[in-house]
Biotite code that builds the C-alpha atoms (Angstrom):
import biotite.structure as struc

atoms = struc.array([
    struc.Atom([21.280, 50.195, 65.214], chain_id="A", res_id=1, res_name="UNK", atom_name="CA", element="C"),
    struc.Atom([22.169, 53.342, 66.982], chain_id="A", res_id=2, res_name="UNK", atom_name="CA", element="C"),
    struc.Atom([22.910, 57.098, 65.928], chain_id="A", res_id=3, res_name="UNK", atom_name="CA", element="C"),
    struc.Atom([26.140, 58.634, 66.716], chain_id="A", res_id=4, res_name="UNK", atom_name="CA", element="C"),
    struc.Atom([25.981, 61.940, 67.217], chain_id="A", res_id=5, res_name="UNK", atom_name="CA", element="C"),
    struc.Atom([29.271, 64.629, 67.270], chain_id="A", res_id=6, res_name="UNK", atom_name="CA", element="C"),
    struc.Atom([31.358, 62.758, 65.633], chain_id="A", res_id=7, res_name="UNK", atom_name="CA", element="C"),
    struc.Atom([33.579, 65.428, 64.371], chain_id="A", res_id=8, res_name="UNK", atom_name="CA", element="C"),
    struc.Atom([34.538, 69.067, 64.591], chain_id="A", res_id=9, res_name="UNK", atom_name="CA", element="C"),
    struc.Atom([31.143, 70.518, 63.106], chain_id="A", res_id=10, res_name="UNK", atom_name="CA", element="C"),
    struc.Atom([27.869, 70.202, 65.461], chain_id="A", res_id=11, res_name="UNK", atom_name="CA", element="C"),
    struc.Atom([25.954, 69.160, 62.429], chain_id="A", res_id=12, res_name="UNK", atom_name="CA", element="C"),
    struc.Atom([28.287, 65.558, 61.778], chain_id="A", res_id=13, res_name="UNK", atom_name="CA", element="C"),
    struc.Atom([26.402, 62.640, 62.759], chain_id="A", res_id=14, res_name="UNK", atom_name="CA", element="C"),
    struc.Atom([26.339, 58.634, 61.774], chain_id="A", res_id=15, res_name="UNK", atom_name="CA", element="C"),
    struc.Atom([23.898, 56.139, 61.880], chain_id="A", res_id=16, res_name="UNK", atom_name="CA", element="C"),
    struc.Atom([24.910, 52.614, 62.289], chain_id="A", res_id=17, res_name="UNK", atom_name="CA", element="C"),
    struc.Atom([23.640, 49.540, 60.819], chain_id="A", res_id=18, res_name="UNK", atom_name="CA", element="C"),
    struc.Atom([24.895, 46.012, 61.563], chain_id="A", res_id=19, res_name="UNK", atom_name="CA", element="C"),
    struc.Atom([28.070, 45.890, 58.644], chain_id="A", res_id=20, res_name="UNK", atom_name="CA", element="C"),
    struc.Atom([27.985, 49.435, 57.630], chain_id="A", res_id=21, res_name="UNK", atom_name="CA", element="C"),
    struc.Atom([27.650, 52.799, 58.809], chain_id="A", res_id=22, res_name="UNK", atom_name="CA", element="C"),
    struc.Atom([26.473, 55.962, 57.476], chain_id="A", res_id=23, res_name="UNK", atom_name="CA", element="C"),
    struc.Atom([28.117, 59.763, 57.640], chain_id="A", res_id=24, res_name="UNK", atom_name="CA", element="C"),
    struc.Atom([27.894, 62.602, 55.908], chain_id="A", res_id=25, res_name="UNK", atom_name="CA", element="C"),
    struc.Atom([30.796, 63.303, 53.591], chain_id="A", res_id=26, res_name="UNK", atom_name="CA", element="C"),
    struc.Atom([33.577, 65.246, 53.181], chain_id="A", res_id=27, res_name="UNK", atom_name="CA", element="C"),
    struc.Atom([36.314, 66.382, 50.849], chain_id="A", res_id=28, res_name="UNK", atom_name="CA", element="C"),
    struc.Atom([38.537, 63.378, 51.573], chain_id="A", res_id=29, res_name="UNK", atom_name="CA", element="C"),
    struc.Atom([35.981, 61.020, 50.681], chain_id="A", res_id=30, res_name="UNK", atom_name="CA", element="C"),
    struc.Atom([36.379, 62.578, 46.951], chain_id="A", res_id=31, res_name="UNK", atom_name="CA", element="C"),
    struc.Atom([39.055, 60.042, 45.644], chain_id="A", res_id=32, res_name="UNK", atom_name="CA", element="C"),
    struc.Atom([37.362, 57.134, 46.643], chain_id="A", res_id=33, res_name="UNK", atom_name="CA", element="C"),
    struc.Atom([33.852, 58.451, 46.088], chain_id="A", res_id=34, res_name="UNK", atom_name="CA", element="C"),
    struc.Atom([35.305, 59.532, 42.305], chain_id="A", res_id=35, res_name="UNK", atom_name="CA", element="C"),
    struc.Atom([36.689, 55.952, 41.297], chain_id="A", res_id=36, res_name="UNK", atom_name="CA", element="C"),
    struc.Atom([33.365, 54.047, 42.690], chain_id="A", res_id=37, res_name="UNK", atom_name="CA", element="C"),
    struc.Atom([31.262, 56.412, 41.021], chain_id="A", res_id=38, res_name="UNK", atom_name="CA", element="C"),
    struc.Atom([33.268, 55.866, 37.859], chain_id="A", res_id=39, res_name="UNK", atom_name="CA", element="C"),
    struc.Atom([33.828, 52.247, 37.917], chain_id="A", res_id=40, res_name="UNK", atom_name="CA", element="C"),
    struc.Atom([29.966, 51.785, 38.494], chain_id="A", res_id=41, res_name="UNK", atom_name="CA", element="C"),
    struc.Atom([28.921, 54.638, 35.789], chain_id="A", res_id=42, res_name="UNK", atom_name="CA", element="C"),
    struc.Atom([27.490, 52.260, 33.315], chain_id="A", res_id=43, res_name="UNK", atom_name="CA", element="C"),
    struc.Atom([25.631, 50.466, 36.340], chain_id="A", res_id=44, res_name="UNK", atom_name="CA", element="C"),
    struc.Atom([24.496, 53.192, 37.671], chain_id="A", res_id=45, res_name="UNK", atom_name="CA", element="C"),
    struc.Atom([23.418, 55.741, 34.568], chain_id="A", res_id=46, res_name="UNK", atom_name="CA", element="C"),
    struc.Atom([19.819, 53.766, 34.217], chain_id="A", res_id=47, res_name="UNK", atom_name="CA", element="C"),
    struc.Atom([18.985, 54.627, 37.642], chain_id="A", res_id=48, res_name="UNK", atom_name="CA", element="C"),
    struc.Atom([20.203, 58.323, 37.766], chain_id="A", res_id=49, res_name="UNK", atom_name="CA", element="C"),
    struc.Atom([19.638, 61.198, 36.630], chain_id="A", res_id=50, res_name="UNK", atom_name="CA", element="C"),
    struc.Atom([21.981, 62.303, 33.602], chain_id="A", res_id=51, res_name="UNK", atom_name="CA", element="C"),
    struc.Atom([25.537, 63.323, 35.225], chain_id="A", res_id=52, res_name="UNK", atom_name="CA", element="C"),
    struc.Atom([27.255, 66.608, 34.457], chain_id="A", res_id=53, res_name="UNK", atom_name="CA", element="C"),
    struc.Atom([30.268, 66.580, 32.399], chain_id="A", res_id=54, res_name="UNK", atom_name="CA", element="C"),
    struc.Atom([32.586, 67.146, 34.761], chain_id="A", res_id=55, res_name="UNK", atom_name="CA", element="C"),
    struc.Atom([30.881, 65.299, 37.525], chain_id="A", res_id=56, res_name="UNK", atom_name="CA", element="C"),
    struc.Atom([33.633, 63.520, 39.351], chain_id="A", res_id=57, res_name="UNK", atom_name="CA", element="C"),
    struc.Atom([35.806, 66.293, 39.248], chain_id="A", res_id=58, res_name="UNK", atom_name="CA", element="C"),
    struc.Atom([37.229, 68.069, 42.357], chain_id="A", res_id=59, res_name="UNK", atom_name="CA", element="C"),
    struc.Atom([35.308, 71.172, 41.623], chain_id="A", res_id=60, res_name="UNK", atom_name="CA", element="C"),
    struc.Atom([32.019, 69.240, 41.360], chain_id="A", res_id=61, res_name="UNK", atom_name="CA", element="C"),
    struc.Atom([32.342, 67.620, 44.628], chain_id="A", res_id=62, res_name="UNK", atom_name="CA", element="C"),
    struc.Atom([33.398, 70.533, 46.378], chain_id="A", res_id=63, res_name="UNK", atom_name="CA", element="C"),
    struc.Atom([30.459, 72.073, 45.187], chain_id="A", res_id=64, res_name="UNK", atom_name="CA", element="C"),
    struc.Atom([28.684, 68.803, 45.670], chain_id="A", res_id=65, res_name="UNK", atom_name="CA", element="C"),
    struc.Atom([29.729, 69.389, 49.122], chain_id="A", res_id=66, res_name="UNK", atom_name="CA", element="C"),
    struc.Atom([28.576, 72.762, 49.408], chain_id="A", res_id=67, res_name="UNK", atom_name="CA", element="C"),
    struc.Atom([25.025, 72.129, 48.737], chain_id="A", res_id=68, res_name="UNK", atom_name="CA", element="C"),
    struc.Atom([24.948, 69.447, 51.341], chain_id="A", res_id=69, res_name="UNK", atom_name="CA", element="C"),
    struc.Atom([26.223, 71.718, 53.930], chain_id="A", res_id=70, res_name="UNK", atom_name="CA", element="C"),
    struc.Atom([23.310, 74.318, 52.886], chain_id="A", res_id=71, res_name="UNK", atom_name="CA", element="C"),
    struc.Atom([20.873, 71.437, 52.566], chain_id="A", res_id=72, res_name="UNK", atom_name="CA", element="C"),
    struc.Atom([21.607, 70.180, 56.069], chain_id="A", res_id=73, res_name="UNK", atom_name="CA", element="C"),
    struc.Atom([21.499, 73.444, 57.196], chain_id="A", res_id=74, res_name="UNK", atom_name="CA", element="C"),
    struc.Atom([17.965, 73.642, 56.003], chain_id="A", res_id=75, res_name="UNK", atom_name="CA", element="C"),
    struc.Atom([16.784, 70.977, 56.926], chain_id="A", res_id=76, res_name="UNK", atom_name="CA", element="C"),
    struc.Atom([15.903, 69.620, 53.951], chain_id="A", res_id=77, res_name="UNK", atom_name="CA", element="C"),
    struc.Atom([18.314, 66.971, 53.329], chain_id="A", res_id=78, res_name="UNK", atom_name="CA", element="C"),
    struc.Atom([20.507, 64.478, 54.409], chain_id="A", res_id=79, res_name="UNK", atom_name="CA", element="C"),
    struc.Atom([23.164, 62.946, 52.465], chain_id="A", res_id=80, res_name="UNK", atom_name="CA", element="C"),
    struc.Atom([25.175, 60.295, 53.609], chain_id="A", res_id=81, res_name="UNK", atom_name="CA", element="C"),
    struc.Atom([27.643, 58.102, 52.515], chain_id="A", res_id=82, res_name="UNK", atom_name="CA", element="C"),
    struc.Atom([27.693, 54.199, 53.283], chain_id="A", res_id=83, res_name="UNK", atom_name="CA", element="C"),
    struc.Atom([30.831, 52.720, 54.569], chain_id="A", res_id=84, res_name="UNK", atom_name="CA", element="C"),
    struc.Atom([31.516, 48.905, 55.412], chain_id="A", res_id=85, res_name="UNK", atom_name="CA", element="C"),
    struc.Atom([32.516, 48.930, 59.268], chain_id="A", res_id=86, res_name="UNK", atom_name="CA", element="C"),
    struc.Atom([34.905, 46.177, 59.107], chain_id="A", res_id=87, res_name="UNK", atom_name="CA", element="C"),
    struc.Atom([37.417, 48.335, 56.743], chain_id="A", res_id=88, res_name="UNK", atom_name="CA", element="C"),
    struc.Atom([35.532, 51.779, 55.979], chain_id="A", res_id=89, res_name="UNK", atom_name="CA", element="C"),
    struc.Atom([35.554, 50.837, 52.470], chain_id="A", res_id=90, res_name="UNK", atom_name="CA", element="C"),
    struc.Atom([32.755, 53.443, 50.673], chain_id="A", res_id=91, res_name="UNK", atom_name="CA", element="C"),
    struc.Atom([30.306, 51.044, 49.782], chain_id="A", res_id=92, res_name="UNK", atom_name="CA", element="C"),
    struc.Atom([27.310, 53.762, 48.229], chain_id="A", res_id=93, res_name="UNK", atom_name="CA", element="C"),
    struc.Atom([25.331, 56.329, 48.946], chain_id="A", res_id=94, res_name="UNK", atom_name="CA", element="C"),
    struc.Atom([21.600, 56.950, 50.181], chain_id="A", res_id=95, res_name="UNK", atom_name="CA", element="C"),
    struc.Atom([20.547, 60.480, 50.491], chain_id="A", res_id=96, res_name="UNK", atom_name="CA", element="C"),
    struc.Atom([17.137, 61.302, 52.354], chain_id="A", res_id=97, res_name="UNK", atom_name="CA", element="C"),
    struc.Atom([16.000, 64.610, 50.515], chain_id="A", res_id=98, res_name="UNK", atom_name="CA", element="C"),
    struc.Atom([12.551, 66.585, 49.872], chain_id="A", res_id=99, res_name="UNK", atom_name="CA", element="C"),
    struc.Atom([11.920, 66.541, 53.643], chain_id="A", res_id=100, res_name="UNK", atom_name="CA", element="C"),
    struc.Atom([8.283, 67.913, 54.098], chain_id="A", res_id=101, res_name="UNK", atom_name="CA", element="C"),
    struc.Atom([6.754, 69.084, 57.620], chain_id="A", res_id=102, res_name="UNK", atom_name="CA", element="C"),
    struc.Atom([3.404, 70.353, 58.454], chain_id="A", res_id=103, res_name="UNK", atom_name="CA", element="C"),
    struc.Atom([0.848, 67.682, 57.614], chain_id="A", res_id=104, res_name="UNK", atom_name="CA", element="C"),
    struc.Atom([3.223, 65.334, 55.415], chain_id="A", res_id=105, res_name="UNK", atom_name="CA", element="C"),
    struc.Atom([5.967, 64.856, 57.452], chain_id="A", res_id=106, res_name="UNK", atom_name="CA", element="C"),
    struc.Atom([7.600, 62.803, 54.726], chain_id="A", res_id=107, res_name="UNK", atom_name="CA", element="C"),
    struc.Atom([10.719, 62.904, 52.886], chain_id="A", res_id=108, res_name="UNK", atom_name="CA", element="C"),
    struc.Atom([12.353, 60.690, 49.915], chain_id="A", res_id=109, res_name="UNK", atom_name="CA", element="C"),
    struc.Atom([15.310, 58.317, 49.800], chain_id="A", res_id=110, res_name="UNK", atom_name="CA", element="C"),
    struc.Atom([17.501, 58.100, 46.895], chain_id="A", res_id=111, res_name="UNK", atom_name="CA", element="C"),
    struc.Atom([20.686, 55.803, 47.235], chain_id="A", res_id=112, res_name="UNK", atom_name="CA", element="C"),
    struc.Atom([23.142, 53.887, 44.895], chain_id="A", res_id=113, res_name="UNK", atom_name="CA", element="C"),
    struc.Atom([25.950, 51.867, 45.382], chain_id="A", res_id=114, res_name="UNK", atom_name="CA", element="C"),
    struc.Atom([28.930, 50.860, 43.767], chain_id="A", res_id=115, res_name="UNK", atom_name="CA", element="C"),
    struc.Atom([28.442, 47.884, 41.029], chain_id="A", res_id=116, res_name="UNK", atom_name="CA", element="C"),
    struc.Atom([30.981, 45.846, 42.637], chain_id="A", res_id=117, res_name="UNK", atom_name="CA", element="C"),
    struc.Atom([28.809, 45.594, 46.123], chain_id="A", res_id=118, res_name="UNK", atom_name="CA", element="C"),
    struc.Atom([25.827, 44.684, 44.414], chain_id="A", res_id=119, res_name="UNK", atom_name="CA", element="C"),
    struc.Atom([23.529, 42.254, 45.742], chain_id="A", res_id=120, res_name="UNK", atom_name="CA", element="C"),
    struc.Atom([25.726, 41.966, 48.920], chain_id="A", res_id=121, res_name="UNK", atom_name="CA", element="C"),
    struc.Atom([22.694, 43.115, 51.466], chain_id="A", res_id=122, res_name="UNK", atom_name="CA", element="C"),
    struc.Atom([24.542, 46.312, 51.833], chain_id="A", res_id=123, res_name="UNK", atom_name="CA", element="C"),
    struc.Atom([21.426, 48.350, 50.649], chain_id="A", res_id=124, res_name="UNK", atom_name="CA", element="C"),
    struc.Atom([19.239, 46.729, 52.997], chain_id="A", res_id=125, res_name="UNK", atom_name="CA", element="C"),
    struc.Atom([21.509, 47.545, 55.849], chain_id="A", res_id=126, res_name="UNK", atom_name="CA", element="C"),
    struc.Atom([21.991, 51.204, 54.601], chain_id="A", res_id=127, res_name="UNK", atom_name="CA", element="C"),
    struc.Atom([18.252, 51.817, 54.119], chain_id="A", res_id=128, res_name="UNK", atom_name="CA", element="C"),
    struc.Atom([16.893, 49.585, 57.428], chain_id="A", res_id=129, res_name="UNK", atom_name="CA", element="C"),
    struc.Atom([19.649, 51.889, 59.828], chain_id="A", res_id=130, res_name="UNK", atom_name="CA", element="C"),
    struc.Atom([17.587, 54.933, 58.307], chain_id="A", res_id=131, res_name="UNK", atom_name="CA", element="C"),
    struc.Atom([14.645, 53.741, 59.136], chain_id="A", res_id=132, res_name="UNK", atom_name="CA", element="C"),
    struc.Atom([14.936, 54.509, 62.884], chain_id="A", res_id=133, res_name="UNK", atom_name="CA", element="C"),
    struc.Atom([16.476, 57.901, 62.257], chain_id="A", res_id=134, res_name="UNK", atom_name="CA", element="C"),
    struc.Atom([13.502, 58.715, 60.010], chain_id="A", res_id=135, res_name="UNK", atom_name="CA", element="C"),
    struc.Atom([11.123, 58.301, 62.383], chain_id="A", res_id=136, res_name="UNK", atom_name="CA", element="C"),
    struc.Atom([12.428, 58.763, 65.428], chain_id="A", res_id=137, res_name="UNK", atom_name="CA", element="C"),
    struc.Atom([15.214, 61.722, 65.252], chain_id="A", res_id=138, res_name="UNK", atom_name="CA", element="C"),
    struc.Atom([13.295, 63.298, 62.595], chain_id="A", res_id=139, res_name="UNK", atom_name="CA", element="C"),
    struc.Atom([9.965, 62.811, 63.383], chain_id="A", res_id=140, res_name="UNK", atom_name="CA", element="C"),
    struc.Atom([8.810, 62.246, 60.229], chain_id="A", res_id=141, res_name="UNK", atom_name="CA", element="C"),
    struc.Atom([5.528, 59.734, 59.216], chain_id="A", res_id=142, res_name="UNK", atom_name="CA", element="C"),
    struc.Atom([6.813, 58.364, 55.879], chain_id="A", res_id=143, res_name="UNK", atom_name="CA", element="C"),
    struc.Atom([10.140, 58.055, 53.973], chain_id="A", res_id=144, res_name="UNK", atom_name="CA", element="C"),
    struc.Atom([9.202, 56.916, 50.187], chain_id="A", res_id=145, res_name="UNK", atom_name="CA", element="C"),
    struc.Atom([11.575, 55.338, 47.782], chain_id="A", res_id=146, res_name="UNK", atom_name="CA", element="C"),
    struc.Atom([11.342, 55.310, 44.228], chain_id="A", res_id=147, res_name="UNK", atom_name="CA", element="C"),
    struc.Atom([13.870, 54.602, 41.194], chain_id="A", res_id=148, res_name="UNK", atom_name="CA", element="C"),
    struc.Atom([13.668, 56.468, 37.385], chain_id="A", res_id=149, res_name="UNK", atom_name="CA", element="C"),
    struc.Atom([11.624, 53.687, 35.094], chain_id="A", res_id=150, res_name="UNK", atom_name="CA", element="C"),
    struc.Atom([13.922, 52.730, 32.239], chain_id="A", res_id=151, res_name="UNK", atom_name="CA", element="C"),
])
């Protein structure tokens, strides 16, 4: 697993790699294929997630999606990415590692999904194992914690 760094125009682009998939962060032309996953997975997914807006997979909301990734990056405080399959660049998911803490915790939290039809396919174990190593090493961080919402 390795991290790929510059990958694009904007200094802050970066991938990490797993063995069949690699992460990035996304961008506006990931919205038509991030929108029909999202929506073809929605009654998959809604036990797991928070409620969605109305107009969730709507241009607007992903530009503004967008938006508070860029300022969340910026921050420091998060990092969204989206999971691709390397063989086609098919998006696969998501995982986003958020609630990053310095000082004493050095922690943050990992919250990920992934489309219903990849499901049991390993591809969350890749995702989440290729963090690992960016966690800890890039970040410096102590602990990354995972949790789900009970039903």
């Amino acid at each position: 697993m390795s991290i790929l760094r510059s990958l694009g125009a904007a200094d802050n682009e970066l991938c990490v790699e797993g063995k069949h998939v690699y992460l990035r962060l996304p961008v506006f032309g990931d919205f038509d294929a991030w929108a029909e996953l999202r929506a073809e997975s929605r009654a998959y997914l809604t036990p797991w997630e928070p409620v969605w807006p109305h107009d969730d997979l709507t241009r607007p909301a992903f530009r503004r999606r967008l938006r508070r990734y860029t300022q969340e990056l910026r921050d420091e405080t998060a990092y969204p990415f989206f999971i691709f399959r390397k063989h086609d660049n098919a998006l696969l998911g998501g995982i986003t590692l958020s609630n990053i803490r310095r000082g004493v915790t050095q922690s943050c939290s990992a919250g990920y999904w992934t489309g219903e039809r990849f499901a049991g396919q390993g591809v969350m174990q890749d995702a989440v194992r290729a963090t690992i190593p960016f966690v800890f090493r890039e970040l410096r961080l102590h602990r990354l914690e995972a949790a789900c919402l009970p039903e």
